[in-house]
N, C-alpha and C positions, 0 to 999 in steps of 0.2 A: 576412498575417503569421502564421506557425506560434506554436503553442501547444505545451505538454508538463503537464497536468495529472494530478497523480496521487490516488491516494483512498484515505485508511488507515486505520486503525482496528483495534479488537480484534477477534476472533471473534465473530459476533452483532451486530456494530453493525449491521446493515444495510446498509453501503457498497455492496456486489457488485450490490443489488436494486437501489438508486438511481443504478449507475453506468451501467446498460444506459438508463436513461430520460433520464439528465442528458445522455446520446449524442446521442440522439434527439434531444433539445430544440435541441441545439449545431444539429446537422446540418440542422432544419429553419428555422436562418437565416444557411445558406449555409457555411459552414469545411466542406472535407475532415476528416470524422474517425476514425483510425484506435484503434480499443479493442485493449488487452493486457493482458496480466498477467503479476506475479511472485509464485513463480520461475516460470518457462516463458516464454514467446511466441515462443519456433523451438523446432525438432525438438530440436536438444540440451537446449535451457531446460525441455521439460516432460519430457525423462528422467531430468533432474537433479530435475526437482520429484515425478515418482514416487519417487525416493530418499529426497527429503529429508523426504517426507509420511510416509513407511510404516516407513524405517528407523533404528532407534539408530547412534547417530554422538555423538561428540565434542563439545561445543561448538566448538571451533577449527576441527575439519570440519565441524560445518554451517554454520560463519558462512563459509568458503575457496569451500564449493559456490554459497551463498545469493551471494555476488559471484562467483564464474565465471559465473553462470546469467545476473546481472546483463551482465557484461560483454559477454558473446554476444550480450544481448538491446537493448545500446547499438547495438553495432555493425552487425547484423543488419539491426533494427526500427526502434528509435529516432528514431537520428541520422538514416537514411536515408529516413524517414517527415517529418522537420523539415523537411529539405533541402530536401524534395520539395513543402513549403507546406502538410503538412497539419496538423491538431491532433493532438496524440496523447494519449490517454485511459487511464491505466496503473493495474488496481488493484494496488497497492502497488510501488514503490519502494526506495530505503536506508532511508530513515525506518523502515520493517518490520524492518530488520536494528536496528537501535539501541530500537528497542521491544521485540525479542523474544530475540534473541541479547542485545545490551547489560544492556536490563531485565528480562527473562523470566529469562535463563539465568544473568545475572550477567558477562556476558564484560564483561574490559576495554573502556571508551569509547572510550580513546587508540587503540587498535588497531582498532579498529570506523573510525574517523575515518580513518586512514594507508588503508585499504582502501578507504573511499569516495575517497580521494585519489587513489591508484592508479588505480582502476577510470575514474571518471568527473569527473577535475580542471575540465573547463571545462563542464559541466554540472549543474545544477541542474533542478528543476520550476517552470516558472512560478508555481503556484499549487498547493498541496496541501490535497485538503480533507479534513480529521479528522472521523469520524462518532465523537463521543466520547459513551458511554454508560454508566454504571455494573454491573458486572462483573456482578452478580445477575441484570438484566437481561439483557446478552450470552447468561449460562448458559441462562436461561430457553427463549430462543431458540433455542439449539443444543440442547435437551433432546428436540425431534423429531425428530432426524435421528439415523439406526440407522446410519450408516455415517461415525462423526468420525474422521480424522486424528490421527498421536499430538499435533499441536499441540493440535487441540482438545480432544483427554482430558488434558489438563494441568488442574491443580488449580486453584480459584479463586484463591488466593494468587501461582500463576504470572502469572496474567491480570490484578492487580491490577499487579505489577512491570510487566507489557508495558504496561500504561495509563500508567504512572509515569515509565514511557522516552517513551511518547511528548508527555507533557506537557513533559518535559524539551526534547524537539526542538522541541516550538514555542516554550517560551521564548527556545530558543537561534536562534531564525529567525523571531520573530511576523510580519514583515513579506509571506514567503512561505506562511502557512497561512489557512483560513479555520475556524472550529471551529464543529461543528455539534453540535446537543443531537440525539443520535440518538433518545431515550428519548422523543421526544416524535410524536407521531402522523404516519404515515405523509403525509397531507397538509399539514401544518406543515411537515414538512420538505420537500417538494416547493415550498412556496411560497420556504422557504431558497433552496433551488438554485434557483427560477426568477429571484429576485433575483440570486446569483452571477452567471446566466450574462447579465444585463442588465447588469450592471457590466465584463463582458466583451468 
């Protein structure tokens, strides 16, 4: 039985590090697991995410790219990865659009929501897990890396709003997330997910 798991969070939570390992763990009892990402996971989805990484754009054009890239990346990757019986393992999802575009940038919800409609009506994530961390924290983290993204040189005040969008999504779906205290020690949270994937 196919899975569709995705993993979200702010910058710095940690997700990216813990998604390569929570793979591993799946795949050493037994599920096909295919790992992706958004925006990207085809050839058009990651020249749309070279765009959307590096270049000023509109709010309404980058939330129009952030679901084109999406869409591609349904019909490509996705669905034809589910089909096929395997898991699929996505760092980020819509949830990232309603976090960052919705909360970060201020864009309209309703219109955030019509575009999740559009794109991907009979799909959802099985199970979404929030690496949720306090923004200081996040910053902390990203303060070694010499090479950020305009997402991540966005101001700490941005990244409070992207946190705020996505507390919002999990209220509005607590049934489909799991929320993780990311702030807490890299083996604390590994025992997290080892538990997840045992309820799995």
């Amino acid at each position: 039985m196919s899975k569709f798991i995705t993993f979200e969070g702010v910058d710095g939570a940690g997700k990216s590090t813990h998604l390569a390992w929570f793979a591993d763990a799946l795949r050493q009892r037994g599920p096909d697991v295919l790992v992706t990402r958004e925006p990207g996971g085809t050839p058009l989805g990651e020249q749309l995410r070279e765009i959307l990484l590096n270049q000023p754009m509109s709010i309404g054009t980058e939330a129009l790219l952030m679901f084109a890239a999406r869409l591609e990346h349904i019909e490509q990757v996705i669905k034809p990865a589910l089909h096929a019986g395997k898991w699929v393992i996505s760092d980020r999802f819509s949830d990232a659009s309603f976090a960052y575009q919705g909360g970060g940038r201020g864009m309209d919800w309703d219109k955030l929501s019509q575009l999740e409609q559009w794109v991907h009506p009979d799909l959802q994530p099985d199970l979404t897990l929030f690496f949720d961390v306090p923004v200081e924290v996040a910053r902390q983290r990203l303060a070694n890396n010499a090479s950020l993204d305009r997402f991540e040189q966005e101001q700490a005040e941005f990244f409070e709003r992207v946190r705020a969008g996505y507390h919002k999504r999990v209220r509005q779906n607590p049934q489909r997330y799991r929320v993780i205290d990311a702030a807490q020690p890299m083996d604390v949270v590994k025992r997290k997910l080892e538990e997840i994937i045992l309820s799995l």
